[in-house]
Every structure is written in structure tokens, then in C-alpha cells.
C-alpha positions as CSV (number, residue, x, y, z in Angstrom):
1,X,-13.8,25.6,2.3
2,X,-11.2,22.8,1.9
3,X,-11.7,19.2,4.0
4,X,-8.8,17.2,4.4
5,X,-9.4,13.2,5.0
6,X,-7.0,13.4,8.3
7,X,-9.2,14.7,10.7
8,X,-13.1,15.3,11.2
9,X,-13.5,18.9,10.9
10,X,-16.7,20.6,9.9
11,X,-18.8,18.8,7.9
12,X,-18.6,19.2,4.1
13,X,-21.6,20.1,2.3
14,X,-21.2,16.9,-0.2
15,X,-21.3,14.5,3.5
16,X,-25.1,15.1,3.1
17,X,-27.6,11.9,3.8
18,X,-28.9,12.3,-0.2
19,X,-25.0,11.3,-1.3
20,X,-24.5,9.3,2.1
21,X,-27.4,7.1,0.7
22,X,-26.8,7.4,-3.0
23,X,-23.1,5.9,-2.1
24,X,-24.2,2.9,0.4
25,X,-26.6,1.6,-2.1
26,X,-23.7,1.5,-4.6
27,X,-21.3,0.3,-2.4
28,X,-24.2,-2.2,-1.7
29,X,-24.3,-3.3,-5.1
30,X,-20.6,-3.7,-5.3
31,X,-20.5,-5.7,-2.1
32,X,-23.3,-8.0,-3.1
33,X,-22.2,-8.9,-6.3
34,X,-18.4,-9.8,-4.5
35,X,-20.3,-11.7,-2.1
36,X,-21.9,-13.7,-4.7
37,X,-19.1,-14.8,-6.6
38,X,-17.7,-15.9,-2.8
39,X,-20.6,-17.4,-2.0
40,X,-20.8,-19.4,-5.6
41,X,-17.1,-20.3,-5.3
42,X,-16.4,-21.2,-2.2
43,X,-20.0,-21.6,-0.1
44,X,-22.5,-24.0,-2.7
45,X,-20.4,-27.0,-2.7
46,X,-21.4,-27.5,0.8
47,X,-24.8,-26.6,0.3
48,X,-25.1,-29.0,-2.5
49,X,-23.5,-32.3,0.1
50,X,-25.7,-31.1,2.8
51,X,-29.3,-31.3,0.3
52,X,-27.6,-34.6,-0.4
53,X,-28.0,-35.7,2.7
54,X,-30.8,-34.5,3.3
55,X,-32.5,-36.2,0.4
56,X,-30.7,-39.6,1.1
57,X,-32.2,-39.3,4.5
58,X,-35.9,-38.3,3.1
59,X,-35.7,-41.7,0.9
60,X,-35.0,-43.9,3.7
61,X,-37.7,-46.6,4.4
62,X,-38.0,-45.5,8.1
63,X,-41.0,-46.0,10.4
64,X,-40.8,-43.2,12.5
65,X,-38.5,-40.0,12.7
66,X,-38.8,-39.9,16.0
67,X,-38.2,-36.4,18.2
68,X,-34.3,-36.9,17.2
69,X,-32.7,-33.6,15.8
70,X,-33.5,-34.2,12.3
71,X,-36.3,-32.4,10.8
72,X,-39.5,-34.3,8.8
73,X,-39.2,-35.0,5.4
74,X,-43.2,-36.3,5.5
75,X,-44.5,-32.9,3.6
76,X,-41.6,-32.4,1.7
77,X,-41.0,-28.8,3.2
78,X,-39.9,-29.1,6.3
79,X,-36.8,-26.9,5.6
80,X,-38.9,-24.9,3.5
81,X,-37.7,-26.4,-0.3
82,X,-38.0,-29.5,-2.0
83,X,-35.4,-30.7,-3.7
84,X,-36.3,-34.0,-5.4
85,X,-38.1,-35.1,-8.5
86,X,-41.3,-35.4,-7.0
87,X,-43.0,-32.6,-9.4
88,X,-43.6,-30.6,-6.4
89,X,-40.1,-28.4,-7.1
90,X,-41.2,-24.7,-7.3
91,X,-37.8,-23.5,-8.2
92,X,-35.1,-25.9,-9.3
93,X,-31.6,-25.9,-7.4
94,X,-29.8,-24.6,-10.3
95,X,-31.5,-21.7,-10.2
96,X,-31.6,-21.5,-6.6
97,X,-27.5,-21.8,-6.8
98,X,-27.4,-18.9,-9.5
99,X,-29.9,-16.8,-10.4
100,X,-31.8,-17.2,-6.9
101,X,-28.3,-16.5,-5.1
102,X,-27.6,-13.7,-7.2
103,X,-30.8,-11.9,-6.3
104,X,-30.8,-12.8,-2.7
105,X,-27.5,-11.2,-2.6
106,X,-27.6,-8.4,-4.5
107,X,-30.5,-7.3,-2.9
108,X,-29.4,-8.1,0.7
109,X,-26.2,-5.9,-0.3
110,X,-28.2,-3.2,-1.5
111,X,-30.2,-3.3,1.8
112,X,-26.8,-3.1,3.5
113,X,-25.3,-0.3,1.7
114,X,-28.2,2.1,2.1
115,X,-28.0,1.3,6.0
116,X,-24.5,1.9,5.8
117,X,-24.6,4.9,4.6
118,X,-27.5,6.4,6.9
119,X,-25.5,4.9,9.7
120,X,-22.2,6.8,8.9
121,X,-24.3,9.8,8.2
122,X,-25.4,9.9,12.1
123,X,-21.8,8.6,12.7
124,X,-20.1,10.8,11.1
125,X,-17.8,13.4,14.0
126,X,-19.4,11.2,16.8
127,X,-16.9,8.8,16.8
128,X,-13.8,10.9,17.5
129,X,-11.6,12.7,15.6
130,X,-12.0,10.0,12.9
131,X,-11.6,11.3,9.0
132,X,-14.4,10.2,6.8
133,X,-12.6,6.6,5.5
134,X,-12.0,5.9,9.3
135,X,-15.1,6.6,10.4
136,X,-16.4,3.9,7.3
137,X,-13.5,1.8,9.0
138,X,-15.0,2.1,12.1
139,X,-18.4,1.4,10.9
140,X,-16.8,-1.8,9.6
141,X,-15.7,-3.5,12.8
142,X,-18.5,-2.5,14.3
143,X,-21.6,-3.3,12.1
144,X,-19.5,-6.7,11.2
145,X,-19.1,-8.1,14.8
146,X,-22.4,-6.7,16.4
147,X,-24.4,-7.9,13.4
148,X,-22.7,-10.7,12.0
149,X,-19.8,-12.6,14.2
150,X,-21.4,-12.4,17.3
151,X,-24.6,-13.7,16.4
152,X,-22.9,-15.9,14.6
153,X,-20.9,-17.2,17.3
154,X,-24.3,-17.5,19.3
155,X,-26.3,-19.2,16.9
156,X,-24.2,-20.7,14.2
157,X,-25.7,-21.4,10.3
158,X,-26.8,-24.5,9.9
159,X,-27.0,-26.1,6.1
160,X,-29.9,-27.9,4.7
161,X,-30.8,-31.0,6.5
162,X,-29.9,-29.6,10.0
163,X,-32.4,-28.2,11.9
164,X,-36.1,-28.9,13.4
165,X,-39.0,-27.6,11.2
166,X,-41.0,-27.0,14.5
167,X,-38.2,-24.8,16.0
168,X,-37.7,-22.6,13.3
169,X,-39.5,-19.8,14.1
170,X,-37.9,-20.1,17.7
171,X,-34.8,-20.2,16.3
172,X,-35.2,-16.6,13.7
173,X,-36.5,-15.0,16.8
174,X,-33.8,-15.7,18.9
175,X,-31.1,-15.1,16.6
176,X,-32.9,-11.8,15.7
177,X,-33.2,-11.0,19.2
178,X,-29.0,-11.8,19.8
179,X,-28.4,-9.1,16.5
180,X,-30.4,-6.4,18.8
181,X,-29.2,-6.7,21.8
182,X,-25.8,-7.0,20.2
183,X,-26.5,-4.0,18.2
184,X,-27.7,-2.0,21.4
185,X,-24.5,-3.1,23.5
186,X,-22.5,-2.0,20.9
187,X,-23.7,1.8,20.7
188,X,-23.4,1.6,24.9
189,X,-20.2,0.4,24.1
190,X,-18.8,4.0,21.7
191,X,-21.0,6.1,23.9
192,X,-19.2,4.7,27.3
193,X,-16.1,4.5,25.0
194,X,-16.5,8.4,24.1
195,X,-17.1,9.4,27.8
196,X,-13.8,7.8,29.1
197,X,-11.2,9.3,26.1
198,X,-10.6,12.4,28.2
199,X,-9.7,9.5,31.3
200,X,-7.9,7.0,29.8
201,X,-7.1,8.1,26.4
202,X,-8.3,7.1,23.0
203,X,-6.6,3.8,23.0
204,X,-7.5,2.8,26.8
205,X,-11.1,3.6,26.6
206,X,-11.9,1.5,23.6
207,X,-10.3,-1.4,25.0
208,X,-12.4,-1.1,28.2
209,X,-15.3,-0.4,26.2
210,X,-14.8,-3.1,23.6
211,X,-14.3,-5.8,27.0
212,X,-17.1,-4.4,28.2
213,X,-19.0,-4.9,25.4
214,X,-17.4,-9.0,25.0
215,X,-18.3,-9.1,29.3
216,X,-21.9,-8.5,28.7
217,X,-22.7,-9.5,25.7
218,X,-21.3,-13.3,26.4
219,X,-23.5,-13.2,29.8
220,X,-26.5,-12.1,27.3
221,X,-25.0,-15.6,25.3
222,X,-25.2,-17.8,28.3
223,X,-28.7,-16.4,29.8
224,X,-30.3,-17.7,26.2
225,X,-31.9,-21.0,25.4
226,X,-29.2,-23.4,23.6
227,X,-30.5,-25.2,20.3
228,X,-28.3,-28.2,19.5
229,X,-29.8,-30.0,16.4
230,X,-26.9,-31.0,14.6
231,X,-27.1,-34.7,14.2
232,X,-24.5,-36.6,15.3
233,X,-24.3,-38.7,12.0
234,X,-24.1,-35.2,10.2
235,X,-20.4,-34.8,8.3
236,X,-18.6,-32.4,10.4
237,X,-16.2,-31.8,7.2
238,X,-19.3,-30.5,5.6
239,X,-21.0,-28.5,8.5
240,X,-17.4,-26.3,9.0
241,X,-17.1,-26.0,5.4
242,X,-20.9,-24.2,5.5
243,X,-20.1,-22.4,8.1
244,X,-16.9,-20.8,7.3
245,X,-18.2,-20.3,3.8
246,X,-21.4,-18.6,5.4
247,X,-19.2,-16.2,7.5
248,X,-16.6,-15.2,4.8
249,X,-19.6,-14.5,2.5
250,X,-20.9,-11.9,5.2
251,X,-17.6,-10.7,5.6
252,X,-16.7,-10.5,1.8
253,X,-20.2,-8.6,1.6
254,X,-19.0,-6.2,4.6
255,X,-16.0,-5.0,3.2
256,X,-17.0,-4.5,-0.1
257,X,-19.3,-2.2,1.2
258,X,-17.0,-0.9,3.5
259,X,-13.9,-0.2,0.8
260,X,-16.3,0.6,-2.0
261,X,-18.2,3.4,-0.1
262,X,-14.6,4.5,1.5
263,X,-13.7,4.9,-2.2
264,X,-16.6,7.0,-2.9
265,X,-16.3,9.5,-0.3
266,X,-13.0,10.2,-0.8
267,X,-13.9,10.6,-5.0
268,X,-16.5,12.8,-3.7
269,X,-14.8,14.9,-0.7
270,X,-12.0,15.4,-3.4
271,X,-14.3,16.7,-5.9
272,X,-15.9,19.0,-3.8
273,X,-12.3,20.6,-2.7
């Protein structure tokens, strides 16, 4: 049997979730170790002015922090690191800015790529008559803005010195919460999508589906708790540069994935021919 990379006909023995898998965790290592020369590039510079700050602020006689945004510096863990010269550094910023970030990414990628490639396994001939790249296309737009940008647009990343050390598990719960329901929406969303092709047309229904999905999903935004601890003394120069760096890391780290498993399902659809 010959499979051509135009349309989704039968499935080809080689799509099976052993190679699915064994290709997203490769892809996953490709994608994290792009998103950690992005992240080392273009994302620690920020990091590094924002512990500045945040240590400048730690050593300033003050009396009382006060309930202000800023977090306590009184234990020296607040934000869950130390970074000064106080003995009580566990693991020392260089490392944390190479080989910690290395690690962290790398193994976050791998993570991504082996869900990547159980995902396109079920998503494989449900998303239309999609060939196998534009099905890992698909899975692309999808995965990035349900997981990623709209949380992201939610809750925002905040660097080192930003944030209240007694909010912080309030905070990773609701941003958690904002990736599932985002998640959920966004299967409603192709399912509802699917249902009106034979309507509306291919184009058509995922426009109605993908503004239903933005209609909802900004409700869902609105309906949750707003945190605001940004102070207002903090650099804004230094807060958008974190941000933008922590977004094009994720979305370095997404298409890697994305073009590197692409790459290896086509090699292995073409081997199999």
C-alpha cells in the first residue's frame, strides 16, 4: 500500500503510537535544546535585571514590607531561591542560567514531544482530510494557543521580584486551571468545528468555531479572580522584555517540536512507501 502526504487516507502501518511516541520525544529533544539557546540568548538578560532588583530591594534598611505587592525577602525564599552571598545559595545563578536551564528545558521538551506525539496519534484522520504534516500543523496552532498564549494572556509571567510569596500557590492553580479549561474549549471547539463542515464549509466552520472558542474562553478570563502584583516602581522595559522572551521561548520550543516531528513522519511515511 502506498500513502501519499496530500490527503488522510487509511492509516499506514508506520503511524503506529510506538513511532508516534518514539518521534515526539525526539522532536522533544530537538525543540528543547532550540528553546534553550532562545531562552539563553534572548530571555536571561532580563532575568538577571529583575534578581537585581530584587536583591537591591532585599538589602534595603526598611521597617516593614508592608501588604504592598512585593513579596518578603525576611527568609530569603520568598520567591523560592536565594540569590545573594549569604551562604544559604543551594544552587548558584550560573548554574541556574546554564546547566539548570538546560535541564529544565530539555526535559520540559521531552515531556512535550511525547505528548505531541500521543496527541497526533488520537488526532490523526479526526481532524479532516488533513495529511500527516498538516495534521502536526494543526496540532501546532492548537496545542500553542490553548496551552500557552491564552493562558498566557490570562495570567502573564512575571520575573523574579514580582509576585506575592503567599499567593503563589493561588496563582499555579489558577493558571493551571486557565490551561484546562482552555484545553477542554479547544477540543469543543474541532468537534463543533467538525459537525458544521458539511454546513458551512471547511473554511466557515473553523472560523465560527475558532470565535467561539475566543467568545467563551474570554468570558472564562473575565469570570476569574485578577492578580495585579507588579509594582509600580518595577522597570516596565524589563517586565516586557521577560515576557516576550518567556513567550518566544514557548513558541521556539513549539515549533521545533512541531517541524522536527513533521520532518520525521514524512522520513518515515516515505520509508515505508
Amino acid at each position: 500500500m502506498t500513502t501519499t502526504d496530500t490527503t488522510a487516507g487509511p492509516r499506514p502501518a508506520v503511524l503506529n503510537v510506538r513511532s508516534l511516541l518514539v518521534w515526539g520525544l525526539l522532536a522533544g529533544l530537538v525543540g528543547g535544546v532550540l528553546a534553550f539557546g532562545f531562552a539563553e540568548a534572548f530571555g536571561e538578560r532580563s532575568v538577571d535585571a529583575a534578581i537585581a532588583i530584587e536583591e537591591r530591594g532585599a538589602a534595603a534598611p526598611t521597617d516593614d514590607h508592608g501588604d504592598g505587592a512585593g513579596h518578603s525577602h525576611d527568609e530569603g525564599t520568598a520567591s523560592g531561591h536565594s540569590h545573594g552571598d549569604d551562604g544559604d545559595e543551594v544552587i548558584s545563578r550560573e548554574f541556574q542560567s546554564t546547566g539548570g536551564l538546560a535541564i529544565g528545558t530539555l526535559a520540559y521538551g521531552l515531556g512535550l514531544g511525547g505528548l505531541f506525539g500521543l496527541a497526533f496519534a488520537f488526532a490523526y484522520g479526526r481532524l479532516g482530510p488533513a495529511s500527516p504534516r498538516g495534521t502536526a500543523v494543526a496540532l501546532l496552532g492548537i496545542g500553542y494557543t490553548s496551552v500557552v498564549l491564552v493562558p498566557f494572556l490570562t495570567y502573564p509571567a512575571n520575573p523574579p521580584a514580582v509576585g506575592n510569596g503567599d499567593t503563589i500557590g493561588q496563582r499555579t492553580g489558577l493558571f493551571f486551571l486557565v490551561i484546562a479549561v482552555s484545553l477542554v474549549l479547544a477540543v469543543l471547539a474541532v468537534v463543533v468545528g467538525r459537525k458544521l463542515v458539511d454546513r458551512l464549509g471547511g473554511w466557515t466552520a473553523v472560523l465560527v468555531a475558532a470565535l467561539g472558542y475566543a467568545v467563551v474562553m474570554t468570558v472564562v478570563a473575565k469570570l476569574l479572580p485578577t492578580i495585579q502584583e507588579v509594582p509600580a516602581s518595577f522597570p516596565a522595559a524589563t517586565l516586557w522584555e521577560f515576557r516576550i522572551a518567556s513567550l518566544g521561548t514557548s513558541a521556539v520550543l513549539w515549533a521545533g517540536i512541531a517541524i522536527a516531528f513533521a520532518t520525521l513522519l514524512h522520513r518515515g511515511l516515505t520509508k515505508a512507501r
